[in-house]
C-alpha angles and dihedrals in degrees: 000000000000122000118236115236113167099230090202105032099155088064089055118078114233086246089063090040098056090047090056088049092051098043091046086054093047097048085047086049090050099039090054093052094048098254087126088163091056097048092042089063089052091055094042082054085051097046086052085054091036103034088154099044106099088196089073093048092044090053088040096063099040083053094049085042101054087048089060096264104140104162097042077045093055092041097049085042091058101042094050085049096051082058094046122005095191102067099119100202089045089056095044099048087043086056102049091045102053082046082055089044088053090249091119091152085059089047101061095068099060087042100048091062098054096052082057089064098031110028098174092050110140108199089050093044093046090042095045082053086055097057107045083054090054092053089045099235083134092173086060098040083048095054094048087049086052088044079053099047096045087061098033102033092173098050091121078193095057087048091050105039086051089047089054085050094052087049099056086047087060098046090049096047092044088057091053100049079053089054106041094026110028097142097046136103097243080059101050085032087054093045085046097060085047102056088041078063090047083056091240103137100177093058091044087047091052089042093055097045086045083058100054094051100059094035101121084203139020098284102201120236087028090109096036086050088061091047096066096047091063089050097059087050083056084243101146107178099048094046088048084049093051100037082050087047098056098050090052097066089031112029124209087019101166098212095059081042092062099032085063087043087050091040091059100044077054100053088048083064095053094046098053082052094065087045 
């Protein structure tokens, strides 16, 4: 919270002083106990005897903020930054509150310029991620998460939110592979993979063939990718046939290094069936 200093305190009566003094101390009083509703009365009574002192605004929006007031939070925001632009928790809580009220291009601004004076601030990297996601500009809400997770390395939100922005990149980039490349191996490569995650083995199967067919080169992991997909058929000797295949056009491929490794733990397990 902003501390209350009169600008002009020779054109205010002691009288009026003392009242703005009282009522500063009693908003701080309420705000520290949790009656934000209370305190936020007080402040809009100092902002009527202070209508040009952007600390009262200031403190007046974080109250009405922290009772669930978002617009008169916003409004009160924006008038005690138009006083003073400077003002840092004004900037952060206008911020996070246009992201709540769905105007994320307003909110990087504010937040912006906290991030200049605190670069490590939590609350303004977590909420200009928000709203470049918002905004879906995914690349720049990803690189703010990983800014985040460099300096909090332990903030489970920052890891998840950049997980969900590398998933719609992926998403975007997989639609327009489908549209500029739709008869390519990276395209039925890429459906294959897909379908290996839908567990249905004979279409991923299909994808993947289809892949190596029209591959103009030896793409590395294809063959390690089908055979997979016959492991998990349980199909042994055509996954062994396709992991041995692929190192030997790409020796030392650790994919098919690790398919034969998962083939014969496999085949341990069979055997100790028959057992």
């Amino acid at each position: 919270m902003a501390s209350m200093n009169s600008s002009s305190p020779a054109l205010q009566s002691p009288k009026t002083q003392s009242e703005i003094e009282l009522l500063f101390q009693e908003a701080q009083r309420d705000f520290m106990k949790g009656d934000y509703s209370a305190a936020a009365k007080r402040y809009e009574r100092l902002v009527t005897l202070q209508p040009n002192s952007a600390e009262a605004l200031s403190n007046l929006g974080v109250a009405y903020h922290m009772a669930g007031r978002i617009q008169p939070a916003v409004d009160a925001l924006q008038r005690a930054l138009r006083l003073n632009a400077n003002l840092l928790p004004a900037n952060l809580i206008l911020g996070i509150d246009l992201v709540q009220l769905g105007k994320a291009e307003q909110a990087i601004p504010p937040l912006q310029k906290v991030l200049q004076h605190d670069s490590a601030n939590r609350d303004a990297l977590l909420a200009l991620a928000s709203s470049y996601f918002a905004l879906q500009r995914f690349d720049q809400a990803a690189e703010v998460y990983r800014r985040h997770t460099t300096i909090h390395p332990k903030d489970a939100d920052a890891w998840y939110g950049l997980g969900l922005c590398f998933e719609h990149i992926g998403e975007a980039a997989a639609r327009r592979l489908s549209e500029v490349g739709k008869d390519s191996a990276y395209h039925y490569r890429l459906v294959g993979e897909f379908l290996m995650e839908q567990e249905a083995g004979i279409y991923a199967e299909e994808a993947f063939r289809q892949a190596l067919v029209l591959a103009t080169a030896d793409q590395e992991g294809l063959h390690a990718a089908l055979g997979f997909v016959h492991l998990r058929q349980r199909e042994a000797r055509q996954a062994n046939q396709e992991f041995m295949a692929e190192l030997q056009l790409h020796p030392g491929n650790l994919e098919a290094q690790l398919g034969l490794a998962a083939l014969a733990m496999e085949q341990e397990d069979f055997a100790t069936g028959l057992k």
